[in-house]
KEVOMAR-839440 format. One record per residue (C-alpha): residue number from 1; x, y, z. Coordinates in nm, 2 decimals. Layout:
N
SITE nr xx yy zz
SITE NUM X Y Z
...
//
This chain:
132
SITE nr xx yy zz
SITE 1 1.45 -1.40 0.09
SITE 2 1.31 -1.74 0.00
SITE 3 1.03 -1.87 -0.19
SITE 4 0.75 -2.06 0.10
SITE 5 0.51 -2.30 -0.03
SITE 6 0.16 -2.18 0.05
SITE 7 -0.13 -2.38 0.19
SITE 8 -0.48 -2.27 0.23
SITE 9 -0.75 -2.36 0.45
SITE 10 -1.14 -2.36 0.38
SITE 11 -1.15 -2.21 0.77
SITE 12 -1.04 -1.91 0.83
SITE 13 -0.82 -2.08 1.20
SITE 14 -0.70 -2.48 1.18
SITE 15 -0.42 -2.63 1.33
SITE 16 -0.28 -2.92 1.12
SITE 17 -0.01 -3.18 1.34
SITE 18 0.29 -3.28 1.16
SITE 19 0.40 -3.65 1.23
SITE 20 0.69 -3.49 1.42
SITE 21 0.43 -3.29 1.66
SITE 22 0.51 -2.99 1.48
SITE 23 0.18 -2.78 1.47
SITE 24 0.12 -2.63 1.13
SITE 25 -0.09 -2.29 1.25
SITE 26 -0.32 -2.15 0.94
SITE 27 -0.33 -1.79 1.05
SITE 28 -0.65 -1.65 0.81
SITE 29 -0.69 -1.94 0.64
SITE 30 -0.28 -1.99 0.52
SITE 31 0.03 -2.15 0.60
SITE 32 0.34 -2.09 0.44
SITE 33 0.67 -2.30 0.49
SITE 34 0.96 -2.38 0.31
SITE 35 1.04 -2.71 0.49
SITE 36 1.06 -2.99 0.23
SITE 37 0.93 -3.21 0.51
SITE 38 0.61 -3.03 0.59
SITE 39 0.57 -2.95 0.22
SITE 40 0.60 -3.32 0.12
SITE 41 0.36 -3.42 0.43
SITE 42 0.08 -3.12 0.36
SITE 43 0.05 -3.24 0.00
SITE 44 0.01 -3.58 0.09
SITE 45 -0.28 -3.51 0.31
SITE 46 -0.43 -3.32 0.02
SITE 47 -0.35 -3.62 -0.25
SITE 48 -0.53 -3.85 0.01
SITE 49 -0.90 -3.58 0.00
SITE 50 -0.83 -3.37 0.35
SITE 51 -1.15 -3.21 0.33
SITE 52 -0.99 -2.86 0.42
SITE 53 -0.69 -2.83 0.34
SITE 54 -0.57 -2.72 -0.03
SITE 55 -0.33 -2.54 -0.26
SITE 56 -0.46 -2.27 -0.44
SITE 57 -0.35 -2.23 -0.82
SITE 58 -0.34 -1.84 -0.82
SITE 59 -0.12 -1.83 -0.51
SITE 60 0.08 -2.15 -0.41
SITE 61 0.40 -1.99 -0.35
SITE 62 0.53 -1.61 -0.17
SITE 63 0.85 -1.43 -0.11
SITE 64 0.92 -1.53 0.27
SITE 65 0.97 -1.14 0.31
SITE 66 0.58 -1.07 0.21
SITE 67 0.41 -1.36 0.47
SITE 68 0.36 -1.07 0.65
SITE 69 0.05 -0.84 0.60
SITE 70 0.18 -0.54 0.65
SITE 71 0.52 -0.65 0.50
SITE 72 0.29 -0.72 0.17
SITE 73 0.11 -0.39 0.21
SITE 74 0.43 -0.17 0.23
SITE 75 0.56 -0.33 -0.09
SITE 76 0.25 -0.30 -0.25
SITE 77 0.22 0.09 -0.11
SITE 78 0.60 0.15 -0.25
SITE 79 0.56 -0.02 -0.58
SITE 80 0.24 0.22 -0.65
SITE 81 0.42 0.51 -0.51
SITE 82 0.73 0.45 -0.78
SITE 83 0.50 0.39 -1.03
SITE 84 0.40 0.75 -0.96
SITE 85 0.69 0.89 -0.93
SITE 86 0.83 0.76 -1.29
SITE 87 0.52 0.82 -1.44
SITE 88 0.58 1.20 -1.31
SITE 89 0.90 1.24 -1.46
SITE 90 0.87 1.07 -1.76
SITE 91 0.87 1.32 -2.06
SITE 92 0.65 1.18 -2.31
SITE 93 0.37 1.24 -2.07
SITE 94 0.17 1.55 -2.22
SITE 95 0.23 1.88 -2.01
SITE 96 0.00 2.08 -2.20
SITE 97 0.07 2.42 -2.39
SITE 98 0.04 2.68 -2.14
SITE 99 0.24 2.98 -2.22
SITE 100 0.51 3.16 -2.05
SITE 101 0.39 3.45 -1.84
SITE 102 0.64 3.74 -1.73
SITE 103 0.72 3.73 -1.35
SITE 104 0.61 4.01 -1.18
SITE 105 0.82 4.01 -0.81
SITE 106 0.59 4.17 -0.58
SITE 107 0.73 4.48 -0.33
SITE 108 0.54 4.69 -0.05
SITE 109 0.40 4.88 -0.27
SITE 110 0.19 4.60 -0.41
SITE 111 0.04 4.61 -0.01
SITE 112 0.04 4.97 0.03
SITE 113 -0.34 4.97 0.09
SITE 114 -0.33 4.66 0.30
SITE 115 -0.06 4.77 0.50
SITE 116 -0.20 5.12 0.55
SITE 117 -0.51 4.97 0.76
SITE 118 -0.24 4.89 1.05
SITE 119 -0.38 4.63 1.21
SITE 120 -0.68 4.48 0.96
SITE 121 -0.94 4.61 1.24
SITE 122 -1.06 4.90 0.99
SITE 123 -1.03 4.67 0.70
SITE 124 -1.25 4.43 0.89
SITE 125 -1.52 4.66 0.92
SITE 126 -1.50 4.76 0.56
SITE 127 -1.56 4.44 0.43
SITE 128 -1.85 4.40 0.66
SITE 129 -2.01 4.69 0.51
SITE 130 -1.95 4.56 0.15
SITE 131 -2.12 4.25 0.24
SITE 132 -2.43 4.42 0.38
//
């Protein structure tokens, strides 16, 4: 886990050549690196006016575990998700005033007239007479 410098590109696909030969691939329109080297060389094109190249303010530096997408998705998904989850279990949250009810366990009796139909057939036709 290491902090990458980030570089932007007004394109959305550029390739920028390090002196060394070293291609600098802006994959939507970013490149992140952590090379003092490149860093040092990337900001000098931008000090000298590249015309596409640039840092942006809001997000000049990520975690080298969130360059990728999906990486960055996940951890966004899980942060929301534990957010959730504490927000669930946290007791100051208002539960409401609901009163206790008896618990009534239910037994065969409770289906006697269900049960009594065998295999639903004649309960079937019932209820299609009720709704005519």
């Amino acid at each position: 886990m290491a902090i990458l410098k980030v570089f932007k590109a007004t394109l959305p696909s550029i390739n920028y050549i390090f002196r060394n030969g070293k291609p600098a691939i802006f994959i939507q329109g970013k490149f992140a690196t952590g090379v003092e080297a490149e860093i040092t060389e990337l900001e000098d094109e931008i000090s000298k006016g590249h015309p596409h190249i640039y840092v942006d303010k809001e997000e000049s530096t990520v975690d080298s575990e969130m360059v990728d997408p999906i990486q960055a998705l996940r951890a966004k998904i899980e942060a929301q998700i534990r957010a959730e989850m504490a927000a669930a279990i946290d007791l100051s949250n208002d539960r409401g005033t609901t009163e206790p009810t008896v618990l009534k366990p239910a037994s065969s009796t409770d289906i006697m007239d269900a049960a009594a139909g065998g295999s639903g057939v004649g309960l079937a036709a019932r209820l299609v007479s009720l709704k005519v």
